[in-house]
C-alpha positions as CSV (number, residue, x, y, z in Angstrom):
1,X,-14.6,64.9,-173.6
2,X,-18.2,65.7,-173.5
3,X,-19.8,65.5,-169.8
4,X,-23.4,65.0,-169.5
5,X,-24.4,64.5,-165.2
6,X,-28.2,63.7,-165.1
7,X,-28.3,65.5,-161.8
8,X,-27.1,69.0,-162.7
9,X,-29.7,69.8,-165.4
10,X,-26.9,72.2,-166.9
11,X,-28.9,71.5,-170.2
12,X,-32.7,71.7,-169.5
13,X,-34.2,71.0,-173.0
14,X,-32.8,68.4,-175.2
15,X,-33.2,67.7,-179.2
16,X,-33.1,65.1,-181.1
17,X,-32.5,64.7,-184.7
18,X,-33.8,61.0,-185.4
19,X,-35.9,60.4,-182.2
20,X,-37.6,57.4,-183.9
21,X,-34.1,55.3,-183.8
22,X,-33.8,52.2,-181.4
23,X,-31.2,53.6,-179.6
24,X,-32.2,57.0,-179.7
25,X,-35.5,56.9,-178.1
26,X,-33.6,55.0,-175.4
27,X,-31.8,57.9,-174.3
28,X,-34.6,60.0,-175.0
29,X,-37.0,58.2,-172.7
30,X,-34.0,58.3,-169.9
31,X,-34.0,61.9,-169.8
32,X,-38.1,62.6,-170.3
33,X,-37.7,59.9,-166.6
34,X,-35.7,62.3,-165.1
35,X,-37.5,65.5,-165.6
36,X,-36.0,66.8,-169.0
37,X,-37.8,68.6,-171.8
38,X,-37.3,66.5,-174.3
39,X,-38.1,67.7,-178.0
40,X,-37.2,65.4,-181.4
41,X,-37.6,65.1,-185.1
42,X,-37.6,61.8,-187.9
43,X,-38.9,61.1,-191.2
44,X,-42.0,58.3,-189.8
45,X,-44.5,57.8,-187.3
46,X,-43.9,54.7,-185.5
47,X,-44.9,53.1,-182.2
48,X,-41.8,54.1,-180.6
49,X,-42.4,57.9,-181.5
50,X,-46.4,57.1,-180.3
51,X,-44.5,56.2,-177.0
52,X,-42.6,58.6,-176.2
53,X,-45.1,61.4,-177.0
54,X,-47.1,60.0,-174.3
55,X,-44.2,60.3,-171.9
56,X,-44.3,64.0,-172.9
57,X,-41.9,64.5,-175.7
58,X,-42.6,67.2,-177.8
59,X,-41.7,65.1,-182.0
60,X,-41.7,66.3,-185.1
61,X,-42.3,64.2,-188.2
62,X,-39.7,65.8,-190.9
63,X,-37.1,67.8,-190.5
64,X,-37.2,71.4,-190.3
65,X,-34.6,74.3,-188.6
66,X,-37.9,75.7,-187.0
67,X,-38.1,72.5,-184.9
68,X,-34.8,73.1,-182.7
69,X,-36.6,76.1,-181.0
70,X,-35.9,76.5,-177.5
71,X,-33.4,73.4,-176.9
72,X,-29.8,74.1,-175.2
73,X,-28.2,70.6,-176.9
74,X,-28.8,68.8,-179.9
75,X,-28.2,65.1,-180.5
76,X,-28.2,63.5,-184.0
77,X,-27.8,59.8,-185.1
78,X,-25.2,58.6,-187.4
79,X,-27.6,58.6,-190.6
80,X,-28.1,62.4,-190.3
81,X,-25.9,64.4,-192.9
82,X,-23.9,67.3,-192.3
83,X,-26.3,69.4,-194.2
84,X,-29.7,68.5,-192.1
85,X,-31.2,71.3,-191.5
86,X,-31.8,71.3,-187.8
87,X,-28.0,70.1,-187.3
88,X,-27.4,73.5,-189.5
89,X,-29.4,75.3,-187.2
90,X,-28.2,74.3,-183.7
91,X,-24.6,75.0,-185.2
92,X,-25.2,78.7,-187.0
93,X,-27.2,79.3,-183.5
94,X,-24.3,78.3,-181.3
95,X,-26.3,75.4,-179.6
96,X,-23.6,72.8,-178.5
97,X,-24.1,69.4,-181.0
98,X,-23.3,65.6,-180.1
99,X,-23.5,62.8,-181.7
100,X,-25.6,59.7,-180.4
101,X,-22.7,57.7,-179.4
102,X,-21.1,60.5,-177.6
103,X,-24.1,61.0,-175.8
104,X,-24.7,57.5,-174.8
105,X,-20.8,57.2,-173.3
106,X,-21.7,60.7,-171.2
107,X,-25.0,59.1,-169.7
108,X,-23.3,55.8,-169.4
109,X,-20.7,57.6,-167.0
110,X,-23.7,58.3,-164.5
111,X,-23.9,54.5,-163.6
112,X,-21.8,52.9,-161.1
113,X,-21.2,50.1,-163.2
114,X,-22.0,49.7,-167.2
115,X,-22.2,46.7,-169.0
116,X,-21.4,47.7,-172.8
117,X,-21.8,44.8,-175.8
118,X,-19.8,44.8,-178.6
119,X,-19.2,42.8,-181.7
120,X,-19.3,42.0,-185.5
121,X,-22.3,40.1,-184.7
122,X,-25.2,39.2,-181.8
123,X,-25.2,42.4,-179.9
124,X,-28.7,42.8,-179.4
125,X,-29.6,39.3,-178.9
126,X,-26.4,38.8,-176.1
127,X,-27.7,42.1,-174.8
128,X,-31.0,40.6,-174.4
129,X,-29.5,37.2,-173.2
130,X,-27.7,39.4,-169.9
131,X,-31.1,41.5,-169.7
132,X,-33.0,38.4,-169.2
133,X,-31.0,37.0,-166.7
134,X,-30.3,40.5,-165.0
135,X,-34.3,40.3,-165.0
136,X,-34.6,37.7,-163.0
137,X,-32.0,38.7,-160.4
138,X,-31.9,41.2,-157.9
139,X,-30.2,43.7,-159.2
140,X,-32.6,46.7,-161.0
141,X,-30.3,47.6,-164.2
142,X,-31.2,50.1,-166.7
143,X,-31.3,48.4,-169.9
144,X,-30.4,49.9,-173.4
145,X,-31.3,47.4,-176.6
146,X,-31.5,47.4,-180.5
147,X,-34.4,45.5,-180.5
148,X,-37.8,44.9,-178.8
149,X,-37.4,42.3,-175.6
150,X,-40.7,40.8,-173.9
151,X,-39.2,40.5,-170.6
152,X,-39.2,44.4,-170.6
153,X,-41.3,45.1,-172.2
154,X,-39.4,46.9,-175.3
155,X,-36.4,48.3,-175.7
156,X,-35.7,49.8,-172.7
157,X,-35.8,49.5,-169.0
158,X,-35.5,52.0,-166.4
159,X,-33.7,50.8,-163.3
160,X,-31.4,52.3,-160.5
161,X,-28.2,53.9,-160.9
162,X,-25.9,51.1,-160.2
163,X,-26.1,49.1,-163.6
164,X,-26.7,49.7,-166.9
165,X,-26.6,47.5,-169.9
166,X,-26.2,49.0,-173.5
167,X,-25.0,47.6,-176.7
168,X,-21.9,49.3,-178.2
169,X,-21.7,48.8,-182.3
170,X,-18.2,49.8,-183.7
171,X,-19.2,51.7,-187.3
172,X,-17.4,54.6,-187.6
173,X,-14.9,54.0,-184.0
174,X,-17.9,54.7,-181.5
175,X,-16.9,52.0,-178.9
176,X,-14.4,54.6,-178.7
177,X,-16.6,56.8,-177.4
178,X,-17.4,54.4,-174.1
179,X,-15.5,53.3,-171.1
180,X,-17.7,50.4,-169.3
181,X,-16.8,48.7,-166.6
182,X,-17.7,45.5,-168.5
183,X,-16.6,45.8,-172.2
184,X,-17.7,42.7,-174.0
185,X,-16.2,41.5,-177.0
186,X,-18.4,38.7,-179.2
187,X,-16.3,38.6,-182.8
188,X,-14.3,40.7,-184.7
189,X,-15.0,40.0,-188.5
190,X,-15.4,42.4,-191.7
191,X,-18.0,44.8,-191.7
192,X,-19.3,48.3,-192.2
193,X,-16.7,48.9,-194.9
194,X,-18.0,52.1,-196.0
195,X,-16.0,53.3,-193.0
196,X,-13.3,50.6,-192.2
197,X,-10.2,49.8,-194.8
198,X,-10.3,46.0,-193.9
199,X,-9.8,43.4,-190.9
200,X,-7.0,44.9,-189.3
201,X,-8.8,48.5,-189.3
202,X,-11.0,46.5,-187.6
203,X,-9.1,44.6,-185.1
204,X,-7.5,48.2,-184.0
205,X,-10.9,49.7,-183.4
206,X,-11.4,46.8,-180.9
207,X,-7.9,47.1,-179.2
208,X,-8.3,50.6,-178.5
209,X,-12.1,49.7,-177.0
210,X,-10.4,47.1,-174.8
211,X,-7.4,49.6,-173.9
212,X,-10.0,52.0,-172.4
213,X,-11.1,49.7,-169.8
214,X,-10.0,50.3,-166.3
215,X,-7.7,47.8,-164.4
216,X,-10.7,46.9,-162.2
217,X,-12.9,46.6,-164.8
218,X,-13.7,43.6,-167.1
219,X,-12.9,42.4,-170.1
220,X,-15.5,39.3,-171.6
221,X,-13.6,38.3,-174.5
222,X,-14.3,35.1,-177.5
223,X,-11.1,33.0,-176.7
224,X,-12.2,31.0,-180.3
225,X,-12.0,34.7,-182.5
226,X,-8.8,34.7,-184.5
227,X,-8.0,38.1,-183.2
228,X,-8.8,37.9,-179.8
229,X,-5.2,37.7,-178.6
230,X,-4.4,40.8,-180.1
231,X,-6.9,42.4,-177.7
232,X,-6.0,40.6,-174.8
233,X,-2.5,41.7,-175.5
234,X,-3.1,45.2,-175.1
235,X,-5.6,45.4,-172.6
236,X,-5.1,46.2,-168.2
237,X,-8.7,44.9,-167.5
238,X,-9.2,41.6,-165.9
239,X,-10.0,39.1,-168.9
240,X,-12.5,36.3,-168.3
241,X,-13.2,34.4,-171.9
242,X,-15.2,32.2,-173.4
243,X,-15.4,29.8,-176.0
244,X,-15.9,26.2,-177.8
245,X,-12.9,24.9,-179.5
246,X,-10.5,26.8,-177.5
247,X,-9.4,26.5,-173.6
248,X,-11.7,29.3,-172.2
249,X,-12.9,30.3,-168.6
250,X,-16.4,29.5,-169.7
251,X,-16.9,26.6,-172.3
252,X,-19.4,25.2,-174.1
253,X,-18.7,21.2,-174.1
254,X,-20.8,18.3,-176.1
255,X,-22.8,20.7,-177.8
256,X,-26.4,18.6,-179.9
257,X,-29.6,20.0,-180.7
258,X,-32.8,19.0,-179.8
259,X,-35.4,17.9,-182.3
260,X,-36.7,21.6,-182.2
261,X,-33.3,22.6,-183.4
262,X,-32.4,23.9,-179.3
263,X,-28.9,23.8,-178.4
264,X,-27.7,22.1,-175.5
265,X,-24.0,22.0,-174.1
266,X,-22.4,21.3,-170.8
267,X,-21.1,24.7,-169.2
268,X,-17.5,23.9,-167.9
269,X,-16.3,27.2,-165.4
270,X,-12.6,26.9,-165.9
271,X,-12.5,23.2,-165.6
272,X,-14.0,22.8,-161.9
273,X,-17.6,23.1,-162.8
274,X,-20.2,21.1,-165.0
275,X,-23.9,22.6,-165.4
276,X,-26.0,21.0,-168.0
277,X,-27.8,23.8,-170.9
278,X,-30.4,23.6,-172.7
279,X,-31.2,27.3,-174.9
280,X,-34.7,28.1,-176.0
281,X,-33.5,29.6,-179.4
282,X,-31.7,27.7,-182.5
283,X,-28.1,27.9,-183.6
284,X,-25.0,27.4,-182.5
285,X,-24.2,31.3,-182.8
286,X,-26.5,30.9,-179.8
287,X,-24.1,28.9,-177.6
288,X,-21.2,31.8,-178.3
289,X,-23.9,34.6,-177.0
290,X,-24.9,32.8,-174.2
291,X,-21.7,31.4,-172.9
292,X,-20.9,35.7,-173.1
293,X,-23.8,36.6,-171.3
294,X,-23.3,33.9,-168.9
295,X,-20.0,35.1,-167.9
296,X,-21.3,38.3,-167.3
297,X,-23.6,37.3,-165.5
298,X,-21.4,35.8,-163.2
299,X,-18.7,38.4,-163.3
300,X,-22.0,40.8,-162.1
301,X,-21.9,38.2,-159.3
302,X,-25.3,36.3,-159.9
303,X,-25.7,33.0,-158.6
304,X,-24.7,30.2,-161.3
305,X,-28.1,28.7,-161.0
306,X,-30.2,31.7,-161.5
307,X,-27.9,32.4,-164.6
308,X,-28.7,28.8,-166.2
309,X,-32.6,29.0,-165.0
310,X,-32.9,32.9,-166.3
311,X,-31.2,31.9,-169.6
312,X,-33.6,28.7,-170.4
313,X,-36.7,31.4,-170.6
314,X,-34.9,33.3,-172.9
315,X,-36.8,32.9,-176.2
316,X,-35.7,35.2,-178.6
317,X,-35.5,39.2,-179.4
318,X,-38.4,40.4,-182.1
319,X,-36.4,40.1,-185.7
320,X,-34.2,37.6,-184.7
321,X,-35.0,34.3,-186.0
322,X,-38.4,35.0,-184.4
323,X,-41.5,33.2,-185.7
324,X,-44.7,35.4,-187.1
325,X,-47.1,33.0,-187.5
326,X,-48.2,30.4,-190.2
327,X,-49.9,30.6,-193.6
328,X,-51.5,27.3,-195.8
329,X,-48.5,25.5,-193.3
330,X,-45.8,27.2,-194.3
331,X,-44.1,28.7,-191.2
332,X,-43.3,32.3,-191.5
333,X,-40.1,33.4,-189.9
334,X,-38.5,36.8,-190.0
335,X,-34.7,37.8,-188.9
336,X,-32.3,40.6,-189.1
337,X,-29.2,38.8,-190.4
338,X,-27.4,41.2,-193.2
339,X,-24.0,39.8,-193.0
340,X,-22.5,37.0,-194.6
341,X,-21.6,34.9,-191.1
342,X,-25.1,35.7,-189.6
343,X,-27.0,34.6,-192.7
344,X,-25.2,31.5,-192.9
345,X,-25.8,31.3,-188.9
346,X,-29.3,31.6,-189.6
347,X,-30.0,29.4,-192.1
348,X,-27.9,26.4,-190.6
349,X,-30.2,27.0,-187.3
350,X,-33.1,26.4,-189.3
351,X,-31.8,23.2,-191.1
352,X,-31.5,21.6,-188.2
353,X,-35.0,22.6,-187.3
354,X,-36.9,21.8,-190.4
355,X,-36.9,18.8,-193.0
356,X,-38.7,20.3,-195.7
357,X,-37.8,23.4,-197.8
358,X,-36.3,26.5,-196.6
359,X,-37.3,29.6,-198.9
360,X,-35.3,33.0,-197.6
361,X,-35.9,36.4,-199.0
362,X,-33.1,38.3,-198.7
363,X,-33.0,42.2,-198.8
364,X,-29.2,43.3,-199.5
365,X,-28.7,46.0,-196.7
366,X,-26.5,48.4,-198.0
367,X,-24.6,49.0,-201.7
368,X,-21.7,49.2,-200.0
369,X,-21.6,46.1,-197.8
370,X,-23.3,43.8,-201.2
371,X,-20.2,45.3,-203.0
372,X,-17.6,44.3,-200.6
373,X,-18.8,41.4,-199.5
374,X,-20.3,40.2,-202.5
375,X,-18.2,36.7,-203.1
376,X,-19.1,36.0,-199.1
377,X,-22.9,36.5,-199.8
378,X,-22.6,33.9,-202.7
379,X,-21.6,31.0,-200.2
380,X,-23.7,32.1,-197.8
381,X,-27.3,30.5,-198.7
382,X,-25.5,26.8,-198.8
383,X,-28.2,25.5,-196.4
384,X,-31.8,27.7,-198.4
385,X,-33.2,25.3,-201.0
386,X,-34.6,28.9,-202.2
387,X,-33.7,32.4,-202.2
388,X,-35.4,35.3,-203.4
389,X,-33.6,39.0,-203.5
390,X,-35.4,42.0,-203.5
391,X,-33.8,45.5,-204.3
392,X,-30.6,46.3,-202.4
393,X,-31.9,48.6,-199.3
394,X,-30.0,51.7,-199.5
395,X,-30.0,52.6,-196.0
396,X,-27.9,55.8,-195.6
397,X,-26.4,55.5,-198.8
398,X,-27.2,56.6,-202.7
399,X,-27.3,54.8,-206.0
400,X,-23.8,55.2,-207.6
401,X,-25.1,52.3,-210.0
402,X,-21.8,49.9,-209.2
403,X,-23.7,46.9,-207.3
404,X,-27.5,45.5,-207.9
405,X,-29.4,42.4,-206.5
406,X,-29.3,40.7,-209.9
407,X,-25.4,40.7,-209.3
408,X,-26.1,38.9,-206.0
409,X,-28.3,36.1,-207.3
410,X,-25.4,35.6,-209.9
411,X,-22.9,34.9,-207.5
412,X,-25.8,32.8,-205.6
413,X,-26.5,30.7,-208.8
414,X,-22.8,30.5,-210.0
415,X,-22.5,28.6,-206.3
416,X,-25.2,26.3,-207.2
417,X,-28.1,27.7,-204.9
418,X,-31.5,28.1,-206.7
419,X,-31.7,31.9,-206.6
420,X,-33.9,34.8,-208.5
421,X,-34.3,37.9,-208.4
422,X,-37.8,40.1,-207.6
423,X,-37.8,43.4,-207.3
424,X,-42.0,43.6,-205.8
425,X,-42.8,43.2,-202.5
426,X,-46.2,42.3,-203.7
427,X,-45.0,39.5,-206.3
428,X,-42.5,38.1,-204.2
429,X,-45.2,37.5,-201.6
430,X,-48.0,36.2,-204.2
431,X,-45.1,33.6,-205.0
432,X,-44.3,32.7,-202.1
433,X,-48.3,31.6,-201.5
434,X,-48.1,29.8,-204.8
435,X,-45.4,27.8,-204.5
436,X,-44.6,27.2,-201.0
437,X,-45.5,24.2,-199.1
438,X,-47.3,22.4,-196.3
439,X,-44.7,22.0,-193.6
440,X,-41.9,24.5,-195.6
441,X,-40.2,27.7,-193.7
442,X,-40.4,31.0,-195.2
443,X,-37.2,33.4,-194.0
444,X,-37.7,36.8,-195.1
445,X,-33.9,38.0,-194.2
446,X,-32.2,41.5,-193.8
447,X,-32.3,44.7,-191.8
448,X,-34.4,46.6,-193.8
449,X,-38.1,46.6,-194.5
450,X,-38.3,43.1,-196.2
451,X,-40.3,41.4,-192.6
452,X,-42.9,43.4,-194.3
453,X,-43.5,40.3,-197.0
454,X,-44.4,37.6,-193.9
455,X,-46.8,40.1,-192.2
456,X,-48.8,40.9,-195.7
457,X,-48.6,37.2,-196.0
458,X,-50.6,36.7,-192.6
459,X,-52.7,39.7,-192.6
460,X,-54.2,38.3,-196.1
461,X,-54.6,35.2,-194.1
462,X,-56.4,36.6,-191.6
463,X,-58.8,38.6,-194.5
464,X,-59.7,35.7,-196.4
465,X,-60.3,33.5,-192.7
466,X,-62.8,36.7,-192.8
């Protein structure tokens, strides 16, 4: 097993291929904190790159063997190929080679206790949920997320060494690759099927996970997932669940919305304890990610009522149902939903928010995933009155011809949903400002570039108010 201490400096200059991801630039600015020479590579400038060159990492924008000069280790992201050239380089030149999720379980093993999320769905926003509340506690956590958080500022915090809190995504078995203290476990549904054979491949990958917790550690667990008793099973950790149909340590009781589409619930703690919640972001997906983040919480041994007050100011992670702005008064919304349940999620968050229309522009993010999960897709827009899709985002994937969008909006109209396909940014955004109306939402949906549409939408606003 690869061993990384932070104190022993064994490896004084560190590489990475893909510098520029979320999660990368994370580690990255960990190390550059304590005293590394940190040196990357990616395919765009970004802000995160601007960043971390001011901290004093040497980037490079493309990839080139020349780039690797000097480093001791190399780390590289999932979405770099076996025949990159700097991962070529490092391994013709004898310098040792990890992968990101490798690397993250080594530096997680520094902390005295780590926090790790995991799930099908609502990692980074339940990662964000426990950051928030952590926030507002005393403990001083370092913070790993897969998005941008206000509360800290971006996507990462650097605390002490007694806490940190990272999400943990299963493609390709790398919650294998941690052992936390506190494993978290949201839902267990098909995904990433470029990788996994179906459900069950699934539901192993997650039962291995739980096996490598410690008896003293922790095992957060949703009592209402189909397969959650397969984990449970199999796992030596101390299991606290939670839940809304099912008997669960912490459940969600009496759960309305608010005429801003807000849930609010009654916590029940193992039937002895009633606190009333009210969330400051839409859908009932929300309740499930902050019941888990409130039993975390507590398992971390904060104070009930800080937990309920900390979780009240949480109002969202950028790309997650999060609101840009509005144009001729159409609200412009943007999230990163690319799965069937989460786009349905979405949507029926917004219904309860909204009385007019509901236009979503959907970007397909993957072939693979459209392919797979194509019939799921086409009862997934029940609750849009109108859905545009763009072309499929490839991702780390090529062409092979087999799926396209128009296939999608097929499926979509054969399910009665008013769907088209568009292939321009440009059109699909002159459209939108045609047809749209006063007091509609515009969704633009997917975790590729399509939040690009709503942002030209208000920068033109901005121009013409010019």
């Amino acid at each position: 097993m690869f061993e990384f201490c932070i104190n022993s400096h064994k490896y004084s200059h560190i590489h990475f291929i893909g510098i520029g991801g979320i999660s990368m630039s994370g580690l990255a600015e960990i190390l550059l904190n304590e005293g590394y020479k940190v040196s990357g590579s990616d395919a765009n400038n970004s802000d995160i790159i601007k960043r971390l060159r001011s901290l004093g990492a040497d980037i490079y924008i493309n990839h080139s063997n020349k780039n690797i000069n000097g480093a001791d280790l190399v780390v590289y992201t999932d979405a770099i190929s076996n025949d990159n050239e700097e991962l070529m380089e490092a391994i013709n030149s004898n310098i040792p080679v990890v992968d990101r999720a490798t690397f993250l379980g080594a530096i997680m093993n520094n902390y005295e206790n780590s926090i790790a999320v995991s799930g099908t769905h609502g990692k980074t926003t339940t990662t964000s949920m426990i950051a928030t509340i952590l926030h507002h506690s005393t403990l001083d956590p370092t913070i790993l997320l897969g998005g941008q958080l206000t509360e800290i500022g971006g996507n990462i915090k650097i605390g002490n060494r007694d806490h940190i809190l990272t999400e943990a995504c299963e493609y390709k078995g790398n919650i294998l690759k941690y052992f936390p203290t506190i494993a978290i476990i949201l839902n267990m549904e098909e995904d990433h099927l470029d990788y996994f054979k179906d459900i069950d491949h699934i539901v192993d990958n997650f039962i291995d996970y739980a096996k490598n917790i410690q008896n003293d550690g922790y095992l957060v667990i949703n009592r209402d997932d189909v397969n959650s008793k397969k984990v449970i099973k199999e796992t030596k950790a101390k299991v606290i669940t939670f839940g809304i149909d099912s008997k669960a340590d912490y459940c969600a009781e009496n759960v309305s919305f608010t005429s801003e589409g807000y849930p609010k619930f009654m916590l029940n703690i193992r039937g002895e304890y009633l606190y009333p919640v009210t969330l400051n972001v839409m859908g009932t997906h929300n309740v499930y990610n902050s019941l888990a983040s409130i039993a975390t919480a507590h398992v971390l041994g904060i104070p009930i009522e800080t937990i309920i007050d900390s979780i009240t100011k949480y109002k969202g992670t950028h790309r997650r149902l999060e609101f840009k702005g509005v144009v001729n008064g159409v609200k412009i919304m943007d999230d990163y939903a690319h799965h069937p349940t989460e786009i349905k999620a979405s949507l029926n968050a917004l219904k309860n928010s909204n009385k007019k229309h509901i236009w979503c522009v959907f970007q397909p993010h993957t072939y693979t995933r459209t392919k797979l999960l194509l019939k799921d897709f086409g009862e997934a827009f029940s609750e849009a009155d109108k859905v545009i899709i763009p072309d499929i985002y490839a991702a780390r994937e090529k062409d092979n011809g087999s799926i396209h969008s128009t296939n999608l909006v097929d499926a979509l109209i054969e399910n009665g949903v008013d769907a088209q396909y568009m292939s321009s940014f440009e059109n699909i955004e002159n459209y939108l400002l045609e047809h749209a109306e006063e007091d509609d939402i515009v969704v633009t949906m997917g975790a590729g570039n399509v939040y690009t549409i709503g942002e030209k939408m208000l920068e033109n606003k901005k121009k013409k108010a010019i």
